[in-house]
VOPAGU-2260 file (C-alpha; in pm, 1 decimal, decimal comma):
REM VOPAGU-2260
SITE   aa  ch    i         X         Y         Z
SITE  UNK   A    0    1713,5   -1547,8   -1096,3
SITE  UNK   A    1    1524,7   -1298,6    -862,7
SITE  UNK   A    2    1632,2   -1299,6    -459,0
SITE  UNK   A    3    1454,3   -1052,5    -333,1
SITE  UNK   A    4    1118,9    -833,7    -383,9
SITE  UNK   A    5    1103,2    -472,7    -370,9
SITE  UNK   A    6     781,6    -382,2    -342,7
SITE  UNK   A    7     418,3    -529,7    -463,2
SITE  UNK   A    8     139,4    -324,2    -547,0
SITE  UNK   A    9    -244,7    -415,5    -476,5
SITE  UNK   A   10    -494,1    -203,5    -646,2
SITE  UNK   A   11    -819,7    -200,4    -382,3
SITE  UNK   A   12   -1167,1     -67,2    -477,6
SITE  UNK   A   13   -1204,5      95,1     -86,8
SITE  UNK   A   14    -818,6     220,7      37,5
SITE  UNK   A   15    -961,1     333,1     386,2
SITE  UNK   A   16   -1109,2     -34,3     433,0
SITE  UNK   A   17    -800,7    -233,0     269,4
SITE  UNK   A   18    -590,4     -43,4     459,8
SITE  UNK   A   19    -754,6    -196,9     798,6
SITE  UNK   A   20    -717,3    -503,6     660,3
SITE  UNK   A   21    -373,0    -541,0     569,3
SITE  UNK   A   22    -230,7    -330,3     889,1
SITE  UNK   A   23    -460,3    -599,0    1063,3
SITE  UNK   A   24    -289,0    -854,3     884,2
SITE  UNK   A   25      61,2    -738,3     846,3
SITE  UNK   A   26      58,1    -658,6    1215,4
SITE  UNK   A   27     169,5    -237,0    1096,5
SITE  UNK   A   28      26,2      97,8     974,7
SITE  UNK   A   29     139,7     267,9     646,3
SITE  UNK   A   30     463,7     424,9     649,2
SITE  UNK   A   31     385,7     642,4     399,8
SITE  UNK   A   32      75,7     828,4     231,3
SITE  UNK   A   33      18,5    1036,7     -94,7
SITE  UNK   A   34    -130,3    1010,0    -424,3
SITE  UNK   A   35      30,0     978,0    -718,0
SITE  UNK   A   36     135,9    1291,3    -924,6
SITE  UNK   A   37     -17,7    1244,9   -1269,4
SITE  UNK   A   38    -345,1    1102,2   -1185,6
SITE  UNK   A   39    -374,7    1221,2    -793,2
SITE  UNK   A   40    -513,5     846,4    -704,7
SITE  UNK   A   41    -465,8     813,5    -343,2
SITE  UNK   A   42    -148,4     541,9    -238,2
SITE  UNK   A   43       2,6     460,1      63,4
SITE  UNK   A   44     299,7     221,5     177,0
SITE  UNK   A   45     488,6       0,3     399,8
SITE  UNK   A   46     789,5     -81,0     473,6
């Protein structure tokens, strides 16, 4: 039986404008921002 989540991952069409959104939201910023290393697709994160 699962207890906890780790993470959850959203793919968004605009990351600038979901981004907004969610820190709107969620009440935070990002933590974290990158892209991923294979196909260089922009990400970011909260913790």
């Amino acid at each position: 039986m699962t207890t906890t989540i780790d993470h959850i991952i959203i793919a968004v069409s605009d990351l600038a404008e979901a981004s907004a959104e969610y820190s709107a939201l969620l009440g935070r910023e990002p933590s974290w921002r990158g892209a991923t290393p294979i196909t260089a697709q922009p990400i970011r994160f909260s913790n």
